[in-house]
KOLZAVO-667627 format. One line per field, with one value per residue (C-alpha): x, y, z; residue in one letter. Coordinates in nm, 3 decimals. Layout:
! residues N
c1 = c(X,...)
c2 = c(Y,...)
c3 = c(Z,...)
code = c(a,...)
! end
This chain:
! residues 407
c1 = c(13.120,13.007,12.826,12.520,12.406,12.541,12.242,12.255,11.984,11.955,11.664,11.647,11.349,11.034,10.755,10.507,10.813,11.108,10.890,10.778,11.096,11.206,10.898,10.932,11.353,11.261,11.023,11.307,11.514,11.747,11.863,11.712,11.682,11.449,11.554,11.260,11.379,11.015,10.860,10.636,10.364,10.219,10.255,10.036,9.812,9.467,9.282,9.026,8.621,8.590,8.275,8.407,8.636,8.921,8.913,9.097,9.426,9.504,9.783,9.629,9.767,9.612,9.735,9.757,9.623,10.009,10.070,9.778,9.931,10.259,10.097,9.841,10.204,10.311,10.001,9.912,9.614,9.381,9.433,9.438,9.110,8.950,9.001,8.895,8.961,8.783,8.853,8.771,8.592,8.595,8.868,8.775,9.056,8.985,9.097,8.937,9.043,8.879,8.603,8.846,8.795,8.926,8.693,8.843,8.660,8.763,8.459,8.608,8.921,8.713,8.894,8.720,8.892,9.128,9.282,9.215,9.285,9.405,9.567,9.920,9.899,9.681,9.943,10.214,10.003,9.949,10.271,10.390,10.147,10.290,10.644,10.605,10.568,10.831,11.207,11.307,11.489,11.297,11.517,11.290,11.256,11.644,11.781,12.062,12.384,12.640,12.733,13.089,13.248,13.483,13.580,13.270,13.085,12.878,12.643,12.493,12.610,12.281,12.238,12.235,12.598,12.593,12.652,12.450,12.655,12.535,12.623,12.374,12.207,11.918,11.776,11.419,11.465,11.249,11.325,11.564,11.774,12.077,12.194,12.162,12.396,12.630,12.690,12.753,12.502,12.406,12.037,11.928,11.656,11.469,11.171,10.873,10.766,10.488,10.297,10.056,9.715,9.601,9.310,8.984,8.694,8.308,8.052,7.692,7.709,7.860,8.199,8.063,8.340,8.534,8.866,8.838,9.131,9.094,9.411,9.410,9.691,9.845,9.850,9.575,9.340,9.260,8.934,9.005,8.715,8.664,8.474,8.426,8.370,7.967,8.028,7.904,8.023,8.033,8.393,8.686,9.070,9.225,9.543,9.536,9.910,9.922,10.220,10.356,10.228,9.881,9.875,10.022,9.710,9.481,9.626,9.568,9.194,8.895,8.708,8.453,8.666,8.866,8.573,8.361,8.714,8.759,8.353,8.459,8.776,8.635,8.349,8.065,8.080,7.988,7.776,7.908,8.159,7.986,8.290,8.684,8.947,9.242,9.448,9.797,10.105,10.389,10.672,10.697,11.056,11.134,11.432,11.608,11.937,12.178,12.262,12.026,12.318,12.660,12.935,12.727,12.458,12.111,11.797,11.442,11.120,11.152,11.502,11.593,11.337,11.025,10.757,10.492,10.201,9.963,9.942,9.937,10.240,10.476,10.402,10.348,10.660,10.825,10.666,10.771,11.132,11.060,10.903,11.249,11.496,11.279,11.304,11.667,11.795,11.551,11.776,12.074,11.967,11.882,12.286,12.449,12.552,12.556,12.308,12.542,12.664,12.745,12.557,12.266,12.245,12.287,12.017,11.787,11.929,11.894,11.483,11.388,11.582,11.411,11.088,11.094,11.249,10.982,10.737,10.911,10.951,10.592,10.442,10.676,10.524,10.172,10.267,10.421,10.118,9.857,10.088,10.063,9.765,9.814,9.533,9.695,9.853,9.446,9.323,9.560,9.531,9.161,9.128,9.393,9.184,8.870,9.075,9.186,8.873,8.726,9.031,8.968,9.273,9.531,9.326,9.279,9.698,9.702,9.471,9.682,10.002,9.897,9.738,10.073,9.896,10.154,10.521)
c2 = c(10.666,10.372,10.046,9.945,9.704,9.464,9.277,9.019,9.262,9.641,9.822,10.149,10.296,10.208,10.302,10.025,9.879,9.893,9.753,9.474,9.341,9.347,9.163,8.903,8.860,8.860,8.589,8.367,8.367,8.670,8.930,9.252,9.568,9.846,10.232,10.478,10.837,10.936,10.871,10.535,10.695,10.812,10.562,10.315,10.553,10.456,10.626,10.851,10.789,10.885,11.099,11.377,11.425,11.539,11.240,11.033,11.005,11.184,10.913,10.627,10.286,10.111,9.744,9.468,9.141,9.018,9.260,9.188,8.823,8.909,9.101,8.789,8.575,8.886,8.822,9.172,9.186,9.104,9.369,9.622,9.545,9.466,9.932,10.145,9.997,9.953,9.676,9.792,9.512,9.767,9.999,10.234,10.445,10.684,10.919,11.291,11.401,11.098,10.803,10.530,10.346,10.047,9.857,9.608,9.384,9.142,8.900,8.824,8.717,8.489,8.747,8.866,9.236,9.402,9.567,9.758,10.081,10.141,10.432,10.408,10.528,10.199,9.951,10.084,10.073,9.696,9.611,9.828,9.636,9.286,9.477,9.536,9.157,9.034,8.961,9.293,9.520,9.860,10.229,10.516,10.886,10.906,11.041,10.851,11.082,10.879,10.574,10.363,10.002,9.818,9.457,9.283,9.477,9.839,10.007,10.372,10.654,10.792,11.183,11.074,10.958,10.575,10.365,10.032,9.742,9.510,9.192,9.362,9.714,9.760,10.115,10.173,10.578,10.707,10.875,11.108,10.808,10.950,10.606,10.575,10.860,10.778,10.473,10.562,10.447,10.694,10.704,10.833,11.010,11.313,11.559,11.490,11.895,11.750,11.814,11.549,11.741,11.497,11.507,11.339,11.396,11.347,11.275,11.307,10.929,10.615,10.549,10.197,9.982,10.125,10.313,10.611,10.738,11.022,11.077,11.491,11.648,11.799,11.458,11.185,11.240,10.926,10.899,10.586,10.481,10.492,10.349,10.506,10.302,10.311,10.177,10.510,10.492,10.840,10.890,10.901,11.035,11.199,11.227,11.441,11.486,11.844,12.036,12.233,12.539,12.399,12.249,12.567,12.735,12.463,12.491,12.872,12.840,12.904,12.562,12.636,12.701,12.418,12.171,12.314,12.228,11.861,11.803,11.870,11.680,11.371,11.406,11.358,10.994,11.001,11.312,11.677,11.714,11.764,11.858,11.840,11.802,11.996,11.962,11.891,11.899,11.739,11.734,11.403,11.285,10.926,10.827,10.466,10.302,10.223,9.929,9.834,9.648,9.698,9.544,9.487,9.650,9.717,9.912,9.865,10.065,10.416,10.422,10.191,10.343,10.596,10.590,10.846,10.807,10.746,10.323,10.374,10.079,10.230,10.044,9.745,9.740,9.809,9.523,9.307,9.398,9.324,8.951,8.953,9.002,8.759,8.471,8.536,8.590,8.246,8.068,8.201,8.132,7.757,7.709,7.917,8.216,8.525,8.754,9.003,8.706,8.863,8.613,8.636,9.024,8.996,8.755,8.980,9.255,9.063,8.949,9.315,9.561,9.359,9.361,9.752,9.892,9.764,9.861,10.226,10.197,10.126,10.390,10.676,10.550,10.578,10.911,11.054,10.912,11.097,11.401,11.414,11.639,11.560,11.385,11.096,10.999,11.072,10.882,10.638,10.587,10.594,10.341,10.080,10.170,10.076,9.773,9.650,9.656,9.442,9.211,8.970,8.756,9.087,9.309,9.028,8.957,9.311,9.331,8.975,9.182,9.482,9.225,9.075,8.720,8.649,8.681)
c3 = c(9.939,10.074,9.945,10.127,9.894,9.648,9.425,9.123,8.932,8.978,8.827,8.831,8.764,8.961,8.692,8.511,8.308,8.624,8.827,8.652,8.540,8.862,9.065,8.743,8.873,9.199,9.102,8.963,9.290,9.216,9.476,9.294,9.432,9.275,9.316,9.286,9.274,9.413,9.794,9.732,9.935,9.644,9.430,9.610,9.730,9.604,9.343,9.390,9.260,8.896,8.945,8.650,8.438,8.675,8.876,8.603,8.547,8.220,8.167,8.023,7.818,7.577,7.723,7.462,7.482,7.546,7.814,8.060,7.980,8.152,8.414,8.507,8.503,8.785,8.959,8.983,8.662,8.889,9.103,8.813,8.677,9.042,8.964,8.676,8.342,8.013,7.791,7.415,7.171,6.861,6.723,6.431,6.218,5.903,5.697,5.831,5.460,5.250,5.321,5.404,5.697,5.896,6.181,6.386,6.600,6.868,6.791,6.439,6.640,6.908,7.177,7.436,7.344,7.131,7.432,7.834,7.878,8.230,8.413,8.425,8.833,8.842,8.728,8.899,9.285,9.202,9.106,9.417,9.628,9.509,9.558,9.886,9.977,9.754,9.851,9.633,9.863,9.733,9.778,9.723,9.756,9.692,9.347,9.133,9.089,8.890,8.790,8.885,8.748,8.933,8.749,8.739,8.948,8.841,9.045,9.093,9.292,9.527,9.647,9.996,9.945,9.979,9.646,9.492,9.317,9.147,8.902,8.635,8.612,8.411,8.310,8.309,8.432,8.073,7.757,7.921,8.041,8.265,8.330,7.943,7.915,8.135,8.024,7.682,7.468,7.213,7.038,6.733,6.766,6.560,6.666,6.518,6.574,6.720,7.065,7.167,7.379,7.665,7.872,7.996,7.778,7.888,7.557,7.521,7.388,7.481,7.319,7.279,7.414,7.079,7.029,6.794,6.570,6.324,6.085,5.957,5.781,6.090,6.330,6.450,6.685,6.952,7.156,7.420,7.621,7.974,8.275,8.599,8.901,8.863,8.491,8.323,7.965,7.854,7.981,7.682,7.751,7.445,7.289,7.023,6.804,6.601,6.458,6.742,6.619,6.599,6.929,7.089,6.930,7.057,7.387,7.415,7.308,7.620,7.671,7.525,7.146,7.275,7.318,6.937,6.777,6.932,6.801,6.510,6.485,6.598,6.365,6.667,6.657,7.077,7.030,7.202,7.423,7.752,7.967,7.923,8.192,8.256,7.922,7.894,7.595,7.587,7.250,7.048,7.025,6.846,7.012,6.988,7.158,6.923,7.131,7.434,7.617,7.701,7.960,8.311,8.154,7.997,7.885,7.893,7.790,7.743,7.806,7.455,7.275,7.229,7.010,6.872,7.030,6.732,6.746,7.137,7.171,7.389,7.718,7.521,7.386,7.710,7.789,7.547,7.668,8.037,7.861,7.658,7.939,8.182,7.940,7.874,8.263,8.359,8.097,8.251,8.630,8.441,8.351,8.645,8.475,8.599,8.492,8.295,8.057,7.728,7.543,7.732,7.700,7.363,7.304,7.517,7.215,6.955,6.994,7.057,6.835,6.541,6.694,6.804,6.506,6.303,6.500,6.488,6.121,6.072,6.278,6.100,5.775,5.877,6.010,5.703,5.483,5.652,5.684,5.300,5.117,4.749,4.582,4.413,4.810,4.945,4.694,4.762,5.100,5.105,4.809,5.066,5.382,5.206,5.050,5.362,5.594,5.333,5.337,5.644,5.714,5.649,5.858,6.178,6.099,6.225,6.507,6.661,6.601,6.778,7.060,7.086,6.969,6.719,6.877)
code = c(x,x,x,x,x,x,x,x,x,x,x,x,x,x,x,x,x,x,x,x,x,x,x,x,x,x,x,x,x,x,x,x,x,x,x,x,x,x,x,x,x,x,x,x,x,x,x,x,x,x,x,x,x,x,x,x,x,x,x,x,x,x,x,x,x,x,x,x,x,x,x,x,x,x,x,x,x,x,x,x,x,x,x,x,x,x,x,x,x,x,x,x,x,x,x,x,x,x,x,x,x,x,x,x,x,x,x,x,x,x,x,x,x,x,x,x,x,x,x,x,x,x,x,x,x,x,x,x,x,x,x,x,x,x,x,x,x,x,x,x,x,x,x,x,x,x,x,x,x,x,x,x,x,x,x,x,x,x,x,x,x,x,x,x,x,x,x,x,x,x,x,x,x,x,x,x,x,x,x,x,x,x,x,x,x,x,x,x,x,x,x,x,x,x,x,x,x,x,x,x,x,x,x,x,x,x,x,x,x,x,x,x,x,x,x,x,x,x,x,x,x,x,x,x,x,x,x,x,x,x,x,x,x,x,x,x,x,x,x,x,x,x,x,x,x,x,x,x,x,x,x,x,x,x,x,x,x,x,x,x,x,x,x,x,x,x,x,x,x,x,x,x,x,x,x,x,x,x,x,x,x,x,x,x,x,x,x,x,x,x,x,x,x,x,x,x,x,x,x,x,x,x,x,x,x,x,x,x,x,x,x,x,x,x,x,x,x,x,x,x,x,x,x,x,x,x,x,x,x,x,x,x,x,x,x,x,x,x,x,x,x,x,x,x,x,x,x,x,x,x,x,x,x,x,x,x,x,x,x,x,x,x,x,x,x,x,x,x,x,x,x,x,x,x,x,x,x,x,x,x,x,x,x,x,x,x,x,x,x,x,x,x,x,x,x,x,x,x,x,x,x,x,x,x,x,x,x)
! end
């Protein structure tokens, strides 16, 4: 097999998180390549109008404050929000069993928003844009096949039959990590018998600039606005987590049962549901990395961890690893180490097992508390809803966490 490329920095992976860590190294002066197991054609490809429901994407992210941050530092924000995006000024969570409620508003933090929610296919065409006039050497539309170390040099076997090395690999392939695997780094992970429903949603209402999340005793319900390109404001995309069983029965209803169920659900707060996209279900996993580094070695995103869907984090904290491992390589580069320094990986480890882990930890409890239908817990979690939207400095403490305002 031979080598046709050696690189400081290897990413492989060329989704929103792979491919922003690597136009960040690229942007310090490292030789990075990026390996995409897709063609790129459609990755840049440009999106269609948003005249109906179908046109959007029904993979969406709910990007934080600290995020679009990073992605302005890329140079490619502008870009993403010269498309279709919706920032959201209002959030609004409650108990579908009880009358507690939580309203958070960006005013009360002097930010312009709490948070945009964007396409993913819209992030990843910018950053391929900026990509494509960078100094990283892209490989596409070729599949990784195995993985090899030779002293201080690992790299990636490819399907065509050539072979990568580089100083430092990083993962950013997903949940299903094969790198991961390889490698050695085992997760521990558990099935949260869970599907999550997904599609795009049009109301007879506005959504109001305002994210919607209804907690029932089988798994929350989000409503996250949308705009199309004319600015209509009547657009929403769903994700809606049930107990398998319940989503499998959700999925097998007509549209029209599907549509009187989701009404009901989401308690008409925008109105009837005028018209519903193509829906889709996927199974909820939580899944973390024991260790996110190892010799030569690394993980970001999905690959070190996976989140339920619920607090709508999981990009965000993929990018707080890409912001992590940036910081920590740009120190390196600084001093003239190499990038696979077992210090500096373990730095890079150390600032975001912490930061993940309780993020994990915290969404599992808000999980199991609304998954629980005795009266005292109701009554309890309705009495510290209603306690906490009335509680002004803990309740904006949360909103700047979620934003990413206060790391």
């Amino acid at each position: 097999m031979s080598k046709i490329g050696t690189f400081d920095v290897l990413v492989v992976g060329g989704g929103m998180i792979g491919a922003a860590l690597a136009l960040g190294l690229s942007r310090q002066g490292w030789r990075v390549g990026l390996v995409e197991g897709s063609d790129r054609a459609p990755l840049v490809s440009r999106m269609p109008p948003a005249d109906g429901v179908a046109d959007f994407e029904p993979r969406v992210s709910a990007i934080s404050v600290a995020s679009q941050q990073l992605l302005q530092e890329l140079g490619v924000w502008q870009e993403v929000v010269a498309g279709r995006h919706c920032p959201y000024q209002k959030m609004t969570v409650w108990d579908g069993d009880g009358t507690g409620r939580i309203h958070f508003d960006a005013a009360e933090l002097q930010a312009g928003a709490l948070g945009t929610i964007v396409e993913n296919r819209a992030i990843v065409r910018a950053l391929f844009e900026a990509l494509e006039v960078s100094e990283v050497e892209l490989i596409d539309g070729v599949k990784v096949t195995g993985w090899w170390q030779d002293g201080d040099q690992q790299g990636i076997e490819l399907a065509d039959g050539h072979s990568l090395g580089a100083r430092l690999v990083v993962a950013a392939d997903g949940a299903n990590s094969r790198l991961r695997q390889w490698v050695g780094l085992p997760t521990r992970e558990w099935d949260y018998d869970q599907q999550a429903i997904v599609c795009t949603v049009q109301t007879a209402q506005s959504h109001r600039f305002t994210a919607w999340q209804r907690f029932s005793p089988t798994g929350p319900l989000a409503f996250l606005p949308l705009l199309s390109e004319s600015g209509d404001e009547h657009f929403c995309s769903i994700v809606w987590s049930q107990d398998t069983e319940e989503a499998r029965r959700l999925m097998a209803l007509d549209e029209a049962r599907f549509v009187a169920e989701l009404e009901a659900a989401i308690e008409r707060e925008m109105g009837a549901v005028v018209s519903v996209s193509r829906r889709f279900a996927f199974p909820l996993r939580q899944r973390h990395a024991k260790d996110y580094v190892a010799r030569g070695f690394a993980l970001v995103g999905d690959a070190a961890h996976t989140i339920h869907p619920l607090a709508g984090q999981g990009a965000n904290l993929g990018y707080g690893d890409v912001r992590a491992l940036l910081d920590e390589l740009s120190r390196a580069r600084g001093a003239g180490l190499s990038p696979a320094e077992p210090l500096v990986l373990a730095r890079y480890q150390r600032r975001r097992k912490a930061e993940n882990l309780a993020m994990m930890a915290a969404m599992e409890g808000f999980k199991q508390l609304f998954a629980r239908d005795e009266l005292p817990l109701r009554w309890l979690r309705n009495t510290g809803m209603r306690w906490l939207d009335g509680l002004g400095p803990v309740k904006h403490r949360l909103a700047a966490e979620a934003m990413g305002l206060n790391r």
